[in-house]
N, C-alpha and C positions, 0 to 999 in steps of 0.2 A: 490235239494238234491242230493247227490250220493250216488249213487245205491251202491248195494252189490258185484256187480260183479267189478265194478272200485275200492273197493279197493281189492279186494283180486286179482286186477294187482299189487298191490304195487302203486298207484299213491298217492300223498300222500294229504290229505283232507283240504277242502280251508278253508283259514280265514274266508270269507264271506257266510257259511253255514250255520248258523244262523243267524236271523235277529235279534233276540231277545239280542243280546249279541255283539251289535255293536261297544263299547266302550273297551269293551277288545278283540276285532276283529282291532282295530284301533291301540289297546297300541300296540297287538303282530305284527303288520304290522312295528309300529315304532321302533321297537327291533330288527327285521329282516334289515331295512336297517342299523340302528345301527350296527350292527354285518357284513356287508360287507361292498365292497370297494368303497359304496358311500354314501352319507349325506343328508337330509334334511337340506332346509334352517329353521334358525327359525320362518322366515316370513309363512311357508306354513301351512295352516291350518289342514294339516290329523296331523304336528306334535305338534302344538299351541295346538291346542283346543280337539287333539283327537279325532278327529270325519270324517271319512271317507264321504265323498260327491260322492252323485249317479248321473248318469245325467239323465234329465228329461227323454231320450228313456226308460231308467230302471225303472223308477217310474211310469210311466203310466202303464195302465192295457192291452196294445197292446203286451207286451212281456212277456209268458204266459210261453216261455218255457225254464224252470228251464238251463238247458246245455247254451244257449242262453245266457241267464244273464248271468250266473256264467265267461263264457267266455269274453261277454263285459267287464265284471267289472274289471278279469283278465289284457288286453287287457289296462282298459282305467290307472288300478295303475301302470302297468311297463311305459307308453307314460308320466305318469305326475313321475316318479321315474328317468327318464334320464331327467326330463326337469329341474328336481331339482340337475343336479352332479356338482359337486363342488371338483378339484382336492384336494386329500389330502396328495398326495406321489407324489416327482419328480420321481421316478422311476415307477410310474405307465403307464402303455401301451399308447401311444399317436400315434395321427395320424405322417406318417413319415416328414410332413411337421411342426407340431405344435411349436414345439419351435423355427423353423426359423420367425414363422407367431405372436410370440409373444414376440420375441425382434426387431422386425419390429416394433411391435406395442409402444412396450417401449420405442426405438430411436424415433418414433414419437411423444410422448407423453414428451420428455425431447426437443427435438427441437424448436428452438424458430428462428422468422424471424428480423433479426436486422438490420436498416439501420445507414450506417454510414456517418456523414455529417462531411467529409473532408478527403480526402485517402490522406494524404501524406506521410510522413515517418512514424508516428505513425500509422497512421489509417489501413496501409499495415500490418505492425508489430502485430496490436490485428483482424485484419481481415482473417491473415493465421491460428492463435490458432485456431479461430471459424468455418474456415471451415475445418480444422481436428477433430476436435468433432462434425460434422454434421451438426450443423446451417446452416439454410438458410442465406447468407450476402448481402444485395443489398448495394452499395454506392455509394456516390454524392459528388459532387465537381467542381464548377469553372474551373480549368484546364482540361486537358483533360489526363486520365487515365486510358484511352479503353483498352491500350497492357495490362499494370501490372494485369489490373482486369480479365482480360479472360485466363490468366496465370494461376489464383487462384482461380481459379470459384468462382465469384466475378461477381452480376450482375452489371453492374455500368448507371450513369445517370447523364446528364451535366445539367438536367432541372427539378427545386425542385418539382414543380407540376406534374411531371410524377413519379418524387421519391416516391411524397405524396400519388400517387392513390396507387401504392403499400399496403398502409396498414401497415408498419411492427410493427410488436409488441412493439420494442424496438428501440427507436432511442438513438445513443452514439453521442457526439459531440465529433468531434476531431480536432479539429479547434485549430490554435495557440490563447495565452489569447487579445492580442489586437486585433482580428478582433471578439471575442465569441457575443460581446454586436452589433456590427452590422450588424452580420448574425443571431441570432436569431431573432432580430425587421424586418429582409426582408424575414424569412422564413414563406412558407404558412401552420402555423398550425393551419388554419381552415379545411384544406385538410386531418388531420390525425383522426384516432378514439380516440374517447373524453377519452375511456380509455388506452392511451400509455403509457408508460413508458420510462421517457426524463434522460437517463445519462450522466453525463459530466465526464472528463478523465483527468481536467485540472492540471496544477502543483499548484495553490491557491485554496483554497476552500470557502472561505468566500463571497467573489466578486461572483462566478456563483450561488452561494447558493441565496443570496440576488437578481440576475437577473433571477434566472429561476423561483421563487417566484412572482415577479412581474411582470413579461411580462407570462407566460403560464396562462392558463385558469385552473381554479381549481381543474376540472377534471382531467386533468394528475398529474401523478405519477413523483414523482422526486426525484432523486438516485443520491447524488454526491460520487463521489470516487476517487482515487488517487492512481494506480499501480506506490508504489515507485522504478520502473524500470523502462529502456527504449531500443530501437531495440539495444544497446551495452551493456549494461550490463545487460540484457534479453534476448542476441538470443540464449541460452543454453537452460538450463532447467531454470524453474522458482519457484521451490523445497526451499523455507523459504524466496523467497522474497517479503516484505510485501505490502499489498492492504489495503487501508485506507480506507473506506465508512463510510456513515452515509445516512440511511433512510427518509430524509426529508420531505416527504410527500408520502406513501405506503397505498392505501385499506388494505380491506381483503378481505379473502377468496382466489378466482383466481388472484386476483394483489399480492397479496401476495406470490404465487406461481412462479408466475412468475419473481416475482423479486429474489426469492433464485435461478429460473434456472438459472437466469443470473449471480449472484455471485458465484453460481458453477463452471460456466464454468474458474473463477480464483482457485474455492479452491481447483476443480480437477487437476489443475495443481501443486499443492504441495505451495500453497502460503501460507505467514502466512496471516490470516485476520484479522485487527484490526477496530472496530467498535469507530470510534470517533468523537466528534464533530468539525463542520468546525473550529470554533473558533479556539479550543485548536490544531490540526492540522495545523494553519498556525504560531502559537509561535512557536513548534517545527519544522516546516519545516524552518522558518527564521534561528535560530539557527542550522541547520543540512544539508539542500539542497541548500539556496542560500549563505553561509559559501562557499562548496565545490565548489559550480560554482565560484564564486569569488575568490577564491585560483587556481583554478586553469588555470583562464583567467588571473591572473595575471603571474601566471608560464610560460603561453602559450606566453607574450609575450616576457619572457625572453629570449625564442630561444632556450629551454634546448635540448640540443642532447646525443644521445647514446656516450658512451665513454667504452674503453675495460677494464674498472676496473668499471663498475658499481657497486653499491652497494645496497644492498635489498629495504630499504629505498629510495634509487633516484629510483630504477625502480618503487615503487607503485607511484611515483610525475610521471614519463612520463605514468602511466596509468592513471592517472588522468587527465592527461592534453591532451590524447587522447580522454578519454568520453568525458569531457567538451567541446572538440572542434568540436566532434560530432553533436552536438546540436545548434542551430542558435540562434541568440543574440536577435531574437524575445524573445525568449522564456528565457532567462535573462533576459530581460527589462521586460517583464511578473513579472516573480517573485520579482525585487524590485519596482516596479511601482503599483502591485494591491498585496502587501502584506504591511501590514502597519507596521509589525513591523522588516520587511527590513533594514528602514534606522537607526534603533536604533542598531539593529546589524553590519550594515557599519560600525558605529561610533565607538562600541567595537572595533571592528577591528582593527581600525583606534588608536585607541591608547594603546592597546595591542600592536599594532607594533611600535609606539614610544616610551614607554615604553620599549619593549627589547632594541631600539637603545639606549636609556637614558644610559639603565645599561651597555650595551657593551664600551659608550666613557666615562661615568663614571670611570669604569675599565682602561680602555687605561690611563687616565688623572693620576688616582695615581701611574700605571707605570712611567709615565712619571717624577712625581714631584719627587718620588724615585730616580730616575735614576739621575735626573737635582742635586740635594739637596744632594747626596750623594758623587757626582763629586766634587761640591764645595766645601765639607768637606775634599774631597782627595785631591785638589791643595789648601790648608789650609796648612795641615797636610805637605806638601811638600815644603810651601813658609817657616819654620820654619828653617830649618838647614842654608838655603841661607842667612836668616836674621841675622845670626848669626857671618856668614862669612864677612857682608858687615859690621854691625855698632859693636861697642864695647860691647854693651849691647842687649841681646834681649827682644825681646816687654815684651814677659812676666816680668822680673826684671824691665823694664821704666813703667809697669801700676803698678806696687807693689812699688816702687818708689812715682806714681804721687799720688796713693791713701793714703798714709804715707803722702801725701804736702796735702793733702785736707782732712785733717777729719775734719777740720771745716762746710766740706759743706757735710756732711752727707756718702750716700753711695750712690757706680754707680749702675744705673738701668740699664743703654743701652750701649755698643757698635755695632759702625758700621763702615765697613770698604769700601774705595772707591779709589781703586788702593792701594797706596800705604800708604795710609793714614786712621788712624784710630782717629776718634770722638767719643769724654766720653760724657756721658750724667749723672750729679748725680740731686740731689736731695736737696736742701740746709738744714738748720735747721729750717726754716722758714717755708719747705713744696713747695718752689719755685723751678721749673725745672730751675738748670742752664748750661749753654753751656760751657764746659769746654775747653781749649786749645787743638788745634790736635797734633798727636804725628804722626810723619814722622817716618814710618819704612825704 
């Protein structure tokens, strides 16, 4: 109890001075933190259930004196009132380290450790994005890539079973498309955690879709995707250019998490993201990606060069035919050799371009007959005066003449002329073609 003399200090009189009155001792305790700069959880039971809990030293009959209590209990509600704080304002007072100490903890918590099976020009190109966003990168590869990878802190490994002890969360294949199916059947993924997550980068999607189905163990997680970019038309910014995925086999929960950090790390870069299925991705890529390779391997072998009257249209044809030659003819024979509907689009091609040629010597041909057919009609027109000069009569009066001698044999259907000589062709009465006499101009 407190005395008389403590309040007339002015101290001001505890919750916990009745016993009798526990429950509205508990509400006004949860109104007090209420009203200041920190919170109960809803989990704690002085604010659930309204019921302040003593501990055993206070319940027993060893702690007689009143001051004693009142101070433990004091004592034990502020230790259990910070263990409950819970920030509610950024601008609340923090230790001078705390916000360094919890965006450390959030770059940690977004970080994901991703091993890459194949550094070549690709693998370099999506290995520098990842260690600028702070991924952990280990990669592997047959050749040897010691210099590039220690450049780009980049752990690198020439030996799969030491890649494999690694662990990393996220393996990407970067492998060209003809060698995918005989480095997956010799890689040791009994070496890795049953729950990884196996991505592929390839330019087809159908073909890894169906291999990484069949050859991985069910456990893993498999994410095919498609950055339709590459180290040339990707080393700027990558701000709308699009990333094709499909989810093919994802848990939940933490697999699931982990699969959006890794699709992050494209869509923080400004990509468009299109979620599609392999299928229908590889109709539209036939029609769109191996079109442009192919235009432009054939431009490439035309030898087109710069010239000082370019024009806007020829320079995007020698950018085109700079990306395209950028790229290695694996990965052409890739795209029409494991896309099937590749060769239906060659074939388009194929006669879409005979076609324009049809219409261009089509065109040519009736200049020509114009040109031919209209000459003959002008040394016609020309052999007339001379004919006139040489015989007594001209043709014209000798067929007006010969048709006056022959209206017995009907009317002329044809002449035709050959040098100097001109052959009637009539008709008889009978309906019989007859050969009429030639007339010598």
């Amino acid at each position: 109890m407190w005395s008389l003399e403590k309040r007339k200090r002015g101290l001001p009189k505890s919750p916990f001075a009745s016993r009798s009155c526990k429950r509205a001792q508990a509400i006004e305790m949860v109104a007090l933190m209420k009203g200041s700069a920190v919170s109960l959880r809803a989990s704690h039971p002085d604010s659930v259930g309204c019921r302040v809990s003593i501990s055993p030293f206070l319940q027993t009959s060893s702690c007689r004196n009143p001051a004693l209590r009142e101070g433990l209990l004091w004592k034990q509600m502020w230790m259990r009132q910070w263990r409950c704080l819970k920030v509610q304002a950024v601008d609340a007072a923090q230790a001078f380290d705390f916000e360094t100490k919890q965006l450390e903890k959030l770059q940690i918590q977004k970080r994901l450790k991703i091993g890459l099976v194949g550094f070549g020009n690709y693998g370099q190109f999506l290995a520098k994005r990842m260690v600028e966003q702070g991924h952990i990168v280990l990669a592997y590869s047959r050749s040897d890539y010691w210099e590039q990878a220690r450049k780009m802190n980049v752990q690198f490994f020439r030996d799969a079973d030491d890649f494999c002890e690694e662990h990393p969360e996220v393996i990407v294949l970067c492998t060209s498309i003809l060698s995918t199916e005989a480095m997956i059947r010799a890689f040791p993924v009994q070496r890795l955690r049953r729950n990884t997550l196996v991505v592929d980068v390839l330019s087809v999607k159908e073909f890894p879709k169906n291999l990484l189905l069949q050859i991985l163990p069910t456990d893993f997680d498999v994410l095919c995707t498609h950055p339709m970019f590459g180290p040339e038309s990707g080393e700027g910014s990558w701000t709308g250019l699009p990333f094709v995925y499909e989810k093919v086999r994802v848990g939940r929960g933490n697999r699931e998490k982990r699969c959006d950090k890794f699709l992050s790390i494209f869509s923080s870069e400004g990509c468009r993201m299109v979620e599609m299925s392999c299928e229908e991705h590889d109709r539209h890529a036939a029609s769109s990606q191996f079109i442009t390779h192919t235009v432009g391997r054939v431009l490439g072998k035309l030898g087109l060069n710069w010239t000082p009257i370019n024009t806007k249209g020829y320079e995007t044809l020698l950018d085109l035919v700079n990306n395209t030659a950028g790229d290695s003819f694996d990965l052409y024979y890739g795209l029409f050799m494991y896309n099937i509907n590749a060769t239906e689009e060659l074939d388009r091609l194929e006669l879409a371009f005979d076609a324009v040629k049809k219409q261009l010597f089509t065109e040519l041909h009736n200049v020509l007959r114009s040109q031919l057919f209209d000459r003959r009609n002008l040394q016609q027109a020309n052999l007339v005066p001379a004919v006139a000069a040489e015989n007594k009569e001209p043709v014209s009066l000798q067929l007006v003449k010969h048709r006056q001698g022959t209206e017995n044999f009907g009317s002329i259907v044809d002449t035709s002329r050959v040098g100097n000589v001109i052959e009637l062709k009539a008709i008889s009465r009978n309906g019989r073609l007859q050969q009429e006499p030639s007339l010598t101009v």
